[in-house]
VOBA-1610 file (N, C-alpha, C; in pm, whole numbers, padded with zeros to 5 digits, always signed):
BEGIN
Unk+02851+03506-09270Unk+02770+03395-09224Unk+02751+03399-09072Unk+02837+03446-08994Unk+02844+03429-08861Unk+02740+03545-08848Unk+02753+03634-08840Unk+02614+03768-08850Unk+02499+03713-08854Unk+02437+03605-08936Unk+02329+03539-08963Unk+02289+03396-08867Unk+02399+03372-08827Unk+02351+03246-08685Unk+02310+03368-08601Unk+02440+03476-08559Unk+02379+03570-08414Unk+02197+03609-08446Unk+02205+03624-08548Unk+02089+03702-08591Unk+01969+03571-08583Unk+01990+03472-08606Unk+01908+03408-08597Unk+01846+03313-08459Unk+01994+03338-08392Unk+01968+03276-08229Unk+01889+03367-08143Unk+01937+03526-08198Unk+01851+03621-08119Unk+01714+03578-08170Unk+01651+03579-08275Unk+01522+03555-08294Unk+01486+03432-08237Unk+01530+03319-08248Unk+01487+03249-08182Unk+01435+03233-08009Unk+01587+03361-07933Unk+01550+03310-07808Unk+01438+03399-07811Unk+01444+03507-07906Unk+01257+03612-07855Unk+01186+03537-07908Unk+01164+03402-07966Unk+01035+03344-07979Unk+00982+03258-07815Unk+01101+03205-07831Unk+01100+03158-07632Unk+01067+03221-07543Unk+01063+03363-07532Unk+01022+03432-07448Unk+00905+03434-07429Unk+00780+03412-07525Unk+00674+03435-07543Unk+00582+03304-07454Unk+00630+03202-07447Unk+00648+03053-07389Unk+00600+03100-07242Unk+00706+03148-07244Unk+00734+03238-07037Unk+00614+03312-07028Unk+00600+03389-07090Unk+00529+03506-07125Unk+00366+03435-07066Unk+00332+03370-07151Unk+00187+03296-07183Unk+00157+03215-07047Unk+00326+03145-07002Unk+00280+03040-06886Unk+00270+03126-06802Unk+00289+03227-06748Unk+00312+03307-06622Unk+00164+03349-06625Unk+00118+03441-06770Unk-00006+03487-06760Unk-00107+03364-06715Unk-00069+03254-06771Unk-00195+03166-06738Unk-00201+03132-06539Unk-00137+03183-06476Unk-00080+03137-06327Unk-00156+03248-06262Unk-00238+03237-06179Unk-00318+03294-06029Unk-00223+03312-05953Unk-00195+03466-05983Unk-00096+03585-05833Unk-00173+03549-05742Unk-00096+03567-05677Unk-00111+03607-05502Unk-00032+03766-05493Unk-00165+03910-05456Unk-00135+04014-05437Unk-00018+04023-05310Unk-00035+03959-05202Unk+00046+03991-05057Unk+00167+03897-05123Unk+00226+03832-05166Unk+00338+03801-05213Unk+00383+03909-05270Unk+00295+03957-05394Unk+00347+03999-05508Unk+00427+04160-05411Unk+00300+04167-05341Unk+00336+04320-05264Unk+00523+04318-05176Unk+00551+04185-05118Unk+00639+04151-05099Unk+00776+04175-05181Unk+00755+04108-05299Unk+00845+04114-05401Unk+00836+04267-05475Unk+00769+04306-05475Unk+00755+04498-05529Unk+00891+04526-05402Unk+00811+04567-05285Unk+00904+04587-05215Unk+01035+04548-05195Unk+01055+04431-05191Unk+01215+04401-05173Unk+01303+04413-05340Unk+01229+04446-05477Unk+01279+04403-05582Unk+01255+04552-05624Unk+01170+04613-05616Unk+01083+04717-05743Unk+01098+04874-05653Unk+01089+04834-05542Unk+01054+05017-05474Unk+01141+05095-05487Unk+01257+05073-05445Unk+01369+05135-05442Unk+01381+05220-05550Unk+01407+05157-05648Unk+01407+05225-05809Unk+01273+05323-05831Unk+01128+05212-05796Unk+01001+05237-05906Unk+00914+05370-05770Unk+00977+05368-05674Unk+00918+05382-05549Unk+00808+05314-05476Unk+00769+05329-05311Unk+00652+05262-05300Unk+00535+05228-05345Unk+00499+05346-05380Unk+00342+05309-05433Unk+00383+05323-05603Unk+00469+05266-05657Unk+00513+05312-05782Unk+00521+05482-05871Unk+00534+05546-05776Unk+00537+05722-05797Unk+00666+05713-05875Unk+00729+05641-05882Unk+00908+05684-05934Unk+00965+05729-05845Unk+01097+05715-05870Unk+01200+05775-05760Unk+01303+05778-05835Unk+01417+05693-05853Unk+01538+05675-05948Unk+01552+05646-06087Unk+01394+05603-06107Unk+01359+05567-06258Unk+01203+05600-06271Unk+01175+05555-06385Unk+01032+05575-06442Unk+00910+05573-06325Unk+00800+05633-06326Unk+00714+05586-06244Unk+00629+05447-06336Unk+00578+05363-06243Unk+00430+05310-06322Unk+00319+05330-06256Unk+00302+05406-06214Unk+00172+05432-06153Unk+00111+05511-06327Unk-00008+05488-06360Unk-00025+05530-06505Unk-00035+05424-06604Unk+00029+05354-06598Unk+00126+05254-06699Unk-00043+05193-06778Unk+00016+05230-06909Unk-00147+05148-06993Unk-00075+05023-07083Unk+00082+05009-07023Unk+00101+04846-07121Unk-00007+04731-07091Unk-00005+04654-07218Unk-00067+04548-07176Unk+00026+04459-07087Unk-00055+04325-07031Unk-00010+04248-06953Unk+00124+04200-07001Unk+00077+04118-07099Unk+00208+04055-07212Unk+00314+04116-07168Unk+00299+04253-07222Unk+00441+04370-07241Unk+00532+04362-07051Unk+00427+04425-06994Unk+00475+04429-06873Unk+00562+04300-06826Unk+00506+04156-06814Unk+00584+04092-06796Unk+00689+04040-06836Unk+00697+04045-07010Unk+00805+04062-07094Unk+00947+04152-07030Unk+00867+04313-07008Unk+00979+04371-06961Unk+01031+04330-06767Unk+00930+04260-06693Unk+00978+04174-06590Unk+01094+04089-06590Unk+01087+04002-06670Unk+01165+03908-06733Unk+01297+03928-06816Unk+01274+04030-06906Unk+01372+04077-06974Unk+01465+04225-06917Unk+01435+04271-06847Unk+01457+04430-06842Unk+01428+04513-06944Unk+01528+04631-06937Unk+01504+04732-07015Unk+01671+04791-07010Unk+01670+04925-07072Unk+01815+04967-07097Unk+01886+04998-06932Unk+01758+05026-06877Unk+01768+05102-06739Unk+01745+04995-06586Unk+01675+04852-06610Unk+01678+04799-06525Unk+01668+04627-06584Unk+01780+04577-06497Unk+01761+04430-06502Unk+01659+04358-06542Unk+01693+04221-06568Unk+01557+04145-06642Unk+01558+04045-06516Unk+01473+04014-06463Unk+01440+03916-06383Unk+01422+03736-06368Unk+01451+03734-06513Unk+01410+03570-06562Unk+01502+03476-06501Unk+01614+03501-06435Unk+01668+03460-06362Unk+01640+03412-06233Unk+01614+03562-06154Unk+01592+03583-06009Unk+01457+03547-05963Unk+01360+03548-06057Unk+01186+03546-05986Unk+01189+03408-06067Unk+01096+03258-06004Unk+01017+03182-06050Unk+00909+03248-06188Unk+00808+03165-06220Unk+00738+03182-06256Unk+00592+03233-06199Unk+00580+03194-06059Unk+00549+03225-05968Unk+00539+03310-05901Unk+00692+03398-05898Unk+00669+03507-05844Unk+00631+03588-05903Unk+00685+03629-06055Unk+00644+03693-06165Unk+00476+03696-06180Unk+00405+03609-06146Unk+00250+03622-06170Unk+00230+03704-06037Unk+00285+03669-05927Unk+00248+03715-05851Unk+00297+03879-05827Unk+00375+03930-05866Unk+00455+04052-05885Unk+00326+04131-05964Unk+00327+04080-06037Unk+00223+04147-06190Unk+00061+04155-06094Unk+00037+04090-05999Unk-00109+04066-05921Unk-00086+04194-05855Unk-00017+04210-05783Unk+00036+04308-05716Unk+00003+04466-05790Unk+00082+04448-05873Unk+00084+04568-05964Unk-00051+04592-06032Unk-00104+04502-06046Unk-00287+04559-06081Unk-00363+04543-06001Unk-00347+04557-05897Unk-00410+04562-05758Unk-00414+04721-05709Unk-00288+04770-05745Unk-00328+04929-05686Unk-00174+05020-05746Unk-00095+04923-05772Unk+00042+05005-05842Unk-00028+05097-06011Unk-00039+04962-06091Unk-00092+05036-06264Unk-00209+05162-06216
//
């Protein structure tokens, strides 16, 4: 029985995610923020102009929006999830950034 609450809280909180997901997309980036937050959050790892360096590049990247900020928010095996550290705010604005000249 206990297997089946874990199992069911996980589904639940990935329905919540989608919540985040939708409000962020609906929010007007600001690119010179977002460029801000790349830099102090994303370069290091993704590199400047997103070429890669320590991890994946995204320069290329054909996720949709959704996905991308999903994995903003959430991480991945290889880098932190952000839903913590960035507003909602910054997250739109991060993502402005990144389709401005990073994707």
């Amino acid at each position: 029985m206990r297997g089946w609450v874990g199992v069911i809280l996980v589904g639940l909180a990935a329905c919540g995610g989608s919540t985040d997901v939708d409000a962020i997309l609906a929010l007007e980036g600001d690119v010179g923020s977002g460029k801000i937050i790349y830099t102090s959050r994303c370069s290091l790892c993704h590199g400047e102009q997103g070429e890669g360096g320590t991890t994946i590049p995204l320069q290329g990247s054909v996720l949709p929006r959704d996905e991308i900020v999903s994995i903003i928010l959430a991480g991945t095996t290889d880098m932190q999830g952000f839903r913590d550290i960035l507003s909602d705010q910054e997250v739109a604005d991060l993502l402005a950034h990144l389709e401005d000249g990073i994707l």
